[in-house]
ZADO-1210 file (C-alpha; in nm, 4 decimals, padded with zeros to 6 digits):
<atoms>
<atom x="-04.4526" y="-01.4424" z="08.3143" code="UNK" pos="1"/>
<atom x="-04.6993" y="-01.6525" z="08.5093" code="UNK" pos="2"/>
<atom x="-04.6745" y="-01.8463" z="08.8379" code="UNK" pos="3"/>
<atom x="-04.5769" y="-02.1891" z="08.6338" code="UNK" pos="4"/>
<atom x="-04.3161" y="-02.0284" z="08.4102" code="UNK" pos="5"/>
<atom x="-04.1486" y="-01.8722" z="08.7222" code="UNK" pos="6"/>
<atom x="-04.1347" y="-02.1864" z="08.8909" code="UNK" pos="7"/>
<atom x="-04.0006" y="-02.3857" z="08.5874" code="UNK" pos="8"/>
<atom x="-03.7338" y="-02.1108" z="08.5636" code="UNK" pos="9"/>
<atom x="-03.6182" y="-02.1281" z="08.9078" code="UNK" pos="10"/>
<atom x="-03.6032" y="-02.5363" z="08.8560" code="UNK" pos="11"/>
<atom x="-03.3981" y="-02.5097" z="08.5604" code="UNK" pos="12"/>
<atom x="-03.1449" y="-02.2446" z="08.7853" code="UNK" pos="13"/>
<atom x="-03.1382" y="-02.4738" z="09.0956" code="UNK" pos="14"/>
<atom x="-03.0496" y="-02.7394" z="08.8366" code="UNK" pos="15"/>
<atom x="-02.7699" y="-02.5593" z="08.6460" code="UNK" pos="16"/>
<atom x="-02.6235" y="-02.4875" z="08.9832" code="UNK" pos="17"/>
<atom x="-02.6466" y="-02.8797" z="09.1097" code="UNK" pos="18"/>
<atom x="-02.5017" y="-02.9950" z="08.7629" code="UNK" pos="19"/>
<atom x="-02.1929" y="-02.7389" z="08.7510" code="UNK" pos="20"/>
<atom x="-02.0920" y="-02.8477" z="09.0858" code="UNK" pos="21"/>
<atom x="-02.2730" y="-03.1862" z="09.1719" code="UNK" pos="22"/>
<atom x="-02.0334" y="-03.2850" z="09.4274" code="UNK" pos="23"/>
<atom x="-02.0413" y="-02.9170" z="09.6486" code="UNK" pos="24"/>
<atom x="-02.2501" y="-03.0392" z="09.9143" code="UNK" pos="25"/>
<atom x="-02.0273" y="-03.3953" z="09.9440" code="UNK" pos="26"/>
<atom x="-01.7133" y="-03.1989" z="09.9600" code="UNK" pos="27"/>
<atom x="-01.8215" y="-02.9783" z="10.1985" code="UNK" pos="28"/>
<atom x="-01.9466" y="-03.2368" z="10.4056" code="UNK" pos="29"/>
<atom x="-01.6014" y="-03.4480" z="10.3774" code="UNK" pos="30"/>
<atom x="-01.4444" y="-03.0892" z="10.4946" code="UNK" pos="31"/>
<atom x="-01.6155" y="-03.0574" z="10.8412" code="UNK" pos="32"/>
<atom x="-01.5178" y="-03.4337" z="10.9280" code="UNK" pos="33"/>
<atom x="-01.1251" y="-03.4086" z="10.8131" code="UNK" pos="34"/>
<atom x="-00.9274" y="-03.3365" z="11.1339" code="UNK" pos="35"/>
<atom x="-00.5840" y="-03.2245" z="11.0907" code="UNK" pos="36"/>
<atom x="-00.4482" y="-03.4172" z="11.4116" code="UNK" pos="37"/>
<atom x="-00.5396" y="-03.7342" z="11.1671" code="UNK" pos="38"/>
<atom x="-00.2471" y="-03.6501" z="10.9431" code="UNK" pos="39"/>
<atom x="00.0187" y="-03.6460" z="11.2315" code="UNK" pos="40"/>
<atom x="00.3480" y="-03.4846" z="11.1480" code="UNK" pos="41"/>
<atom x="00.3894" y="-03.4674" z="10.7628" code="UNK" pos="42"/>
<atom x="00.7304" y="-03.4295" z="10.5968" code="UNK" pos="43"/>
<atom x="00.6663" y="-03.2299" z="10.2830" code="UNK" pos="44"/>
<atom x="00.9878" y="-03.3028" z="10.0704" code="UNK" pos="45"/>
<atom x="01.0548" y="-03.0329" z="09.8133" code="UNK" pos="46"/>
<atom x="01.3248" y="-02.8844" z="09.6053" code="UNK" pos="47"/>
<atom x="01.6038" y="-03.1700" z="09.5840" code="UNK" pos="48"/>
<atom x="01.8708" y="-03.1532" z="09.2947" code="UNK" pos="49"/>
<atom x="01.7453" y="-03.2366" z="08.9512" code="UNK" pos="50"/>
<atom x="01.6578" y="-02.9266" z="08.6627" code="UNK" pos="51"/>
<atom x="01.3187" y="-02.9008" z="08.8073" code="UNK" pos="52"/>
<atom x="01.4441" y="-02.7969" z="09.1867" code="UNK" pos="53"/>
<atom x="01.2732" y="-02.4228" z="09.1178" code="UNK" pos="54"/>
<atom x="00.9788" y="-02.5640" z="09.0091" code="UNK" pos="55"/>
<atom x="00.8971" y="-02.8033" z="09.3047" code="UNK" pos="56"/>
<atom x="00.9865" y="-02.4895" z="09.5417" code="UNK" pos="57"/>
<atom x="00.7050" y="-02.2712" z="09.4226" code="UNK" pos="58"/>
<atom x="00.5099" y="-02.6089" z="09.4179" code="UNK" pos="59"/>
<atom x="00.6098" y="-02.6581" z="09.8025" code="UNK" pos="60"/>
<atom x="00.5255" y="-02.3350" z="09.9111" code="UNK" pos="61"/>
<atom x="00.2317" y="-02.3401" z="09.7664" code="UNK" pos="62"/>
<atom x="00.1431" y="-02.6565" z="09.9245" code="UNK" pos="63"/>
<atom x="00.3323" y="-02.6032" z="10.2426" code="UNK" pos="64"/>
<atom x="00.0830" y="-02.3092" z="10.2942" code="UNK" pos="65"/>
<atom x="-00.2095" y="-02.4650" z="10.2169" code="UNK" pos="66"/>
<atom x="-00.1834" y="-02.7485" z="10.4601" code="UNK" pos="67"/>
<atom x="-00.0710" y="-02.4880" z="10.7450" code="UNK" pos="68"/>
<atom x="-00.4000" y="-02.3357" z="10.6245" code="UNK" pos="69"/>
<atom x="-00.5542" y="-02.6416" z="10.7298" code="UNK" pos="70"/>
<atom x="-00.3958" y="-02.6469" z="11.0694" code="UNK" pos="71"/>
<atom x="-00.1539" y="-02.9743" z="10.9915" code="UNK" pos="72"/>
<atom x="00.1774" y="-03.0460" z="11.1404" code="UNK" pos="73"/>
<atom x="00.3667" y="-02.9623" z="10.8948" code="UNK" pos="74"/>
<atom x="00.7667" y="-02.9541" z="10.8402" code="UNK" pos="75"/>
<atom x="00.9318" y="-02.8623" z="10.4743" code="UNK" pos="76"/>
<atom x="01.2464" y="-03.0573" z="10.4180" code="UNK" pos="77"/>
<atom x="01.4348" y="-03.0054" z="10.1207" code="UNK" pos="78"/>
<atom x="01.5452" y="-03.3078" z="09.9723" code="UNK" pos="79"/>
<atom x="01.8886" y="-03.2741" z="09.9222" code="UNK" pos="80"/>
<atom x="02.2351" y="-03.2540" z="10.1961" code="UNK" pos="81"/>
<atom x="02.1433" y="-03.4535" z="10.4961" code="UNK" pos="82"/>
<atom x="01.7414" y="-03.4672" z="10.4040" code="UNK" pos="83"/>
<atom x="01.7247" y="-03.8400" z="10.4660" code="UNK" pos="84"/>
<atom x="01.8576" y="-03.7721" z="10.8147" code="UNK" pos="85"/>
<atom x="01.6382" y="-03.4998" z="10.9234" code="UNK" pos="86"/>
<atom x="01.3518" y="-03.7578" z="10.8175" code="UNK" pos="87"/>
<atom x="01.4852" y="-04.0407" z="11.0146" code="UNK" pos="88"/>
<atom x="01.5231" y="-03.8530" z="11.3361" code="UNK" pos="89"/>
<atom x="01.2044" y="-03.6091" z="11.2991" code="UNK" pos="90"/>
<atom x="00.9177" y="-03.8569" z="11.4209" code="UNK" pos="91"/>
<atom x="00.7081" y="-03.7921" z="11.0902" code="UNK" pos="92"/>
<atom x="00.3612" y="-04.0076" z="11.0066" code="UNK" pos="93"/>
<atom x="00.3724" y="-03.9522" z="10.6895" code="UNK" pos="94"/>
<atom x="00.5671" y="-03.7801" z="10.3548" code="UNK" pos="95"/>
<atom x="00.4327" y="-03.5330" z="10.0906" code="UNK" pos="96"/>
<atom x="00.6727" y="-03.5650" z="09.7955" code="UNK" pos="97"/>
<atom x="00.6308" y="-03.2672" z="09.5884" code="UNK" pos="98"/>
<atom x="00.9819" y="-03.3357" z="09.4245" code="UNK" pos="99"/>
<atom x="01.0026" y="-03.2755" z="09.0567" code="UNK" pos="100"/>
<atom x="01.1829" y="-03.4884" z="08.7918" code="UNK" pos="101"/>
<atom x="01.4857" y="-03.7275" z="08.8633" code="UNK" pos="102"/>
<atom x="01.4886" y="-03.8593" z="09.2081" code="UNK" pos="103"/>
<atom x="01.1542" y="-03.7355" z="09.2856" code="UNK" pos="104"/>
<atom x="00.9216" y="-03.8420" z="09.0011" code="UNK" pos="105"/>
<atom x="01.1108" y="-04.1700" z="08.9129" code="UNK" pos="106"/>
<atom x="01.0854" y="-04.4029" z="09.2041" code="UNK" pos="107"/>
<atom x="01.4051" y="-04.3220" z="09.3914" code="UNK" pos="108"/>
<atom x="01.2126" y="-04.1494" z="09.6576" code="UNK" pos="109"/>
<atom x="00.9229" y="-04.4132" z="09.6714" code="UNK" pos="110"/>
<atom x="01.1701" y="-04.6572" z="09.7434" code="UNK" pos="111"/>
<atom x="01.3630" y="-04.4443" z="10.0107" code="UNK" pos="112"/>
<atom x="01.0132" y="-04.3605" z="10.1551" code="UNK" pos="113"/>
<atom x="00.9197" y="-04.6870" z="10.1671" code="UNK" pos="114"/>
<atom x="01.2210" y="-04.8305" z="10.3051" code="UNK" pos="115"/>
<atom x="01.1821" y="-04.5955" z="10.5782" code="UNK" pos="116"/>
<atom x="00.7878" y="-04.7561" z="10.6394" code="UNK" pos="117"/>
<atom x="00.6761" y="-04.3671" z="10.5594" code="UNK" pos="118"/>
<atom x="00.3229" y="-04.3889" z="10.4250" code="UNK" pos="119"/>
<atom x="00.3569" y="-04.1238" z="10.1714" code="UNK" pos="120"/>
<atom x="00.1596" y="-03.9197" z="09.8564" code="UNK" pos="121"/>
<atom x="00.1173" y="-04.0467" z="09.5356" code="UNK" pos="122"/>
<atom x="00.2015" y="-04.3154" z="09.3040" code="UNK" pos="123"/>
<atom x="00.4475" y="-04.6334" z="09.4244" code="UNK" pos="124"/>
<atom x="00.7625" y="-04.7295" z="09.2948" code="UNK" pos="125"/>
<atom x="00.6921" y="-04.9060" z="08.9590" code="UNK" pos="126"/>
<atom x="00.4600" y="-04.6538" z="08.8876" code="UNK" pos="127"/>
<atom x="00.6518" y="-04.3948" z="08.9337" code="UNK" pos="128"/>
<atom x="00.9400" y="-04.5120" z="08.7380" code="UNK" pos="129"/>
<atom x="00.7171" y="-04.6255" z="08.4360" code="UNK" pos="130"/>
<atom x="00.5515" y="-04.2744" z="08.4175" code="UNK" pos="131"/>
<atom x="00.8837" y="-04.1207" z="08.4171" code="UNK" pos="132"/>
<atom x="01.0238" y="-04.3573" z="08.1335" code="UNK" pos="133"/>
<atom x="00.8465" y="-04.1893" z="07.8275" code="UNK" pos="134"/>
<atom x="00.9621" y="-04.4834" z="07.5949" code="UNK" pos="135"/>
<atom x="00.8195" y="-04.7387" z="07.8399" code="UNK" pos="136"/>
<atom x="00.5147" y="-04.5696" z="07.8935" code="UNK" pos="137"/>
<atom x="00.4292" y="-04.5383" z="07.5052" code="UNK" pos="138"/>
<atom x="00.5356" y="-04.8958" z="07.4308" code="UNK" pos="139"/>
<atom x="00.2937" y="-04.9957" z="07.6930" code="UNK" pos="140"/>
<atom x="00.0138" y="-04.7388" z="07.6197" code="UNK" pos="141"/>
<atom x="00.0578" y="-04.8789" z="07.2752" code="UNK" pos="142"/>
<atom x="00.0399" y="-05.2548" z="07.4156" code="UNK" pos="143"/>
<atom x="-00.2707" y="-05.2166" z="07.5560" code="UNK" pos="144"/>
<atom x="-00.4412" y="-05.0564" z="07.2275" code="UNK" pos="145"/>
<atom x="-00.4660" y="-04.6627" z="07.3482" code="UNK" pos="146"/>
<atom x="-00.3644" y="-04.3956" z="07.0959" code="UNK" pos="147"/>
<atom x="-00.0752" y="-04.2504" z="07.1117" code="UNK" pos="148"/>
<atom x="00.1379" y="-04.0339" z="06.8071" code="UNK" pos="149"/>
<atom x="00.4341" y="-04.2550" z="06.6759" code="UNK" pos="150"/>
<atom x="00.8058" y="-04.1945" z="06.8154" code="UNK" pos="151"/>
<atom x="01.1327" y="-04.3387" z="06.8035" code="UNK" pos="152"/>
<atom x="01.3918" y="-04.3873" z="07.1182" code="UNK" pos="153"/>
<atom x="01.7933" y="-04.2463" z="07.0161" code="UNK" pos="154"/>
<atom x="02.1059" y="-04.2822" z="07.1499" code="UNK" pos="155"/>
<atom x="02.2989" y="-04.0992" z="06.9217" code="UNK" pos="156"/>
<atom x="02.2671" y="-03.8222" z="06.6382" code="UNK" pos="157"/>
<atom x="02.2742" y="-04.0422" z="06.3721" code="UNK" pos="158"/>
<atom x="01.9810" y="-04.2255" z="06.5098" code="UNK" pos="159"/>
<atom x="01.8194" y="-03.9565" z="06.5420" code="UNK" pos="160"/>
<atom x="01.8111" y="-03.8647" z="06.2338" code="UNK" pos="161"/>
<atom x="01.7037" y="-04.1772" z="06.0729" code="UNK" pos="162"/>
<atom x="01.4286" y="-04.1712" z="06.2841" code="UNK" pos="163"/>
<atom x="01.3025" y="-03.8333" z="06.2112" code="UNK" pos="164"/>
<atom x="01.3526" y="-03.9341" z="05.8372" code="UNK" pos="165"/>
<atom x="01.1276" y="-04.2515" z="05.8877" code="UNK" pos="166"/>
<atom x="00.8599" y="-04.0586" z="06.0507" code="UNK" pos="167"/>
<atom x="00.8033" y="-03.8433" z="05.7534" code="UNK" pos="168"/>
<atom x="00.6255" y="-03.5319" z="05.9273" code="UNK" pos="169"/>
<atom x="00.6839" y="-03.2054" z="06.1400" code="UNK" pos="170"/>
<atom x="00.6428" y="-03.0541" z="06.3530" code="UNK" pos="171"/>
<atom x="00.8357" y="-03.3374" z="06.5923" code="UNK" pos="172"/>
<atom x="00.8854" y="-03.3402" z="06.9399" code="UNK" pos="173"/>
<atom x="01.2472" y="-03.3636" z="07.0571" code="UNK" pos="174"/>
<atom x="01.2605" y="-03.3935" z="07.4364" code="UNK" pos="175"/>
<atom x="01.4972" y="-03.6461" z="07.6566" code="UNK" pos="176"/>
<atom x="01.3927" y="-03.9090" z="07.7914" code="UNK" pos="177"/>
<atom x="01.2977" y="-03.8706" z="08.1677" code="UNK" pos="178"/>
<atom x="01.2690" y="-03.5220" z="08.2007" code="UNK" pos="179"/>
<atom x="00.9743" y="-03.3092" z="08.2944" code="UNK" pos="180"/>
<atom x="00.8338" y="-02.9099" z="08.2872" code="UNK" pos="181"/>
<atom x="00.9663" y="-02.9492" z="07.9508" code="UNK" pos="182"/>
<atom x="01.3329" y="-02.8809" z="07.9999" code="UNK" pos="183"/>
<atom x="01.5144" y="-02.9875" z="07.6988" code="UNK" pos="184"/>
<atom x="01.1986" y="-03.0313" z="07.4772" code="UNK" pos="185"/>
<atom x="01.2247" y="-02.8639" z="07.1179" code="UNK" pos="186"/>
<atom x="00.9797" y="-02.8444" z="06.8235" code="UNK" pos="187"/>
<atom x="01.1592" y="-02.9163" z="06.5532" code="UNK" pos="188"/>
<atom x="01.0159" y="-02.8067" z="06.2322" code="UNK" pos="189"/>
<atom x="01.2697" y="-02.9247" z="05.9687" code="UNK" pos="190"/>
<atom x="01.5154" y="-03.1652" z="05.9993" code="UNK" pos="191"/>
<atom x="01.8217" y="-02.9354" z="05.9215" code="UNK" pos="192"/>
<atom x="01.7172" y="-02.8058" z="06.3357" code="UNK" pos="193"/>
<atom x="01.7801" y="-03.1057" z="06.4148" code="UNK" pos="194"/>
<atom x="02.1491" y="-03.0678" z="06.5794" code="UNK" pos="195"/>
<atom x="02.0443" y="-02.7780" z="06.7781" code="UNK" pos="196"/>
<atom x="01.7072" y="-02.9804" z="06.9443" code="UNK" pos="197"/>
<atom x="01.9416" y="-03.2889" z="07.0248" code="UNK" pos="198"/>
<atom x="02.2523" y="-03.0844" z="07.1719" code="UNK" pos="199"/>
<atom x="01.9721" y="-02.9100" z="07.4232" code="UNK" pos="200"/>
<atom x="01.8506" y="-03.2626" z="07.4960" code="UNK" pos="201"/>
<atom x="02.1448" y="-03.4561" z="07.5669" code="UNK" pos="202"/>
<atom x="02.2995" y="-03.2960" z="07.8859" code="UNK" pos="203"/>
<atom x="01.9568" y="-03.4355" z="08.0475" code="UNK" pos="204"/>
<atom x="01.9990" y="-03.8011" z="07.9458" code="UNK" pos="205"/>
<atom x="01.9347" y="-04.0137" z="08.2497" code="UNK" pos="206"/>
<atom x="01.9960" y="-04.3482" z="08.3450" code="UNK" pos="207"/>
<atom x="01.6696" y="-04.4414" z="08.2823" code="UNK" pos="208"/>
<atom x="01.7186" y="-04.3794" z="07.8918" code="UNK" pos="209"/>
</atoms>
């Protein structure tokens, strides 16, 4: 291999490297200017009540961890008992809501946070809600001309089953309505499954729905 051949080489390297990672050297730049005292105390609200509560305590940890990694001021409440207390009277700057599912996900604590005038993580109250809302969210995807597989919203059994007969295909999704880490979700392969799928998703009906 020649002189020119070795240097073409070692361009086409140096550019592999730049193009799997083209924002290293920002990153690591934003890194050394980030100082944790910027943050002030943080409230990192985990746990809470819904079918999701083990879910967003691995989540917390995780996260809880990571910023103590960092050196921030951080304090894990869990968000349930006298939680809205504890963030009255602790002094916090600012919340990290790592709550899953219903009064986490769905605006409840976007409102509560913002009632308290606690800058906080993540999406605001109508967003929040909406993105919760499956129904909602599909009727507006759909609104706005993005692609998204057919459904049909059911309050009862029977509905249920004349929309699975109207939609004419399998495998279907059965899942309630406001729910995440798919609790209560079932593929349902044949409409004689159909009982089972909506029994497991009716104990997580929600307001919302």
């Amino acid at each position: 291999m020649n002189k020119s051949e070795s240097i073409v080489r070692e361009d086409i390297k140096n550019s592999h490297t730049i193009l799997s990672n083209p924002y290293a050297k920002m990153e690591k730049k934003a890194q050394e200017h980030i100082d944790p005292k910027r943050f002030g105390k943080v409230a990192l609200l985990l746990g809470g009540s819904s079918g999701e509560r083990a879910v967003s305590l691995e989540s917390g940890k995780a996260i809880l961890e990571a910023l103590q990694r960092k050196g921030v001021d951080v304090e894990a409440i869990d968000a349930q008992g006298d939680f809205i207390k504890r963030l009255v009277q602790g002094n916090f700057d600012r919340a990290f809501n790592i709550v899953h599912g219903k009064q986490g996900e769905d605006g409840v604590m976007q409102g509560l946070l913002e009632m308290l005038q606690l800058p906080y993580v993540g999406s605001d109250v109508a967003a929040s809600a909406l993105a919760m809302d499956k129904a909602r969210s599909k009727l507006i995807w759909s609104t706005l001309g993005l692609p998204t597989n057919s459904f049909g919203l059911a309050y009862d059994f029977e509905q249920a089953k004349q929309i699975v007969q109207e939609l004419k295909t399998f495998p279907l999704a059965v899942k309630p309505n406001a729910e995440g880490s798919s609790l209560g979700v079932t593929k349902l392969e044949k409409i004689e499954d159909l009982s089972v799928a909506f029994e497991k998703a009716r104990p997580l009906w929600s307001s919302c729905d």
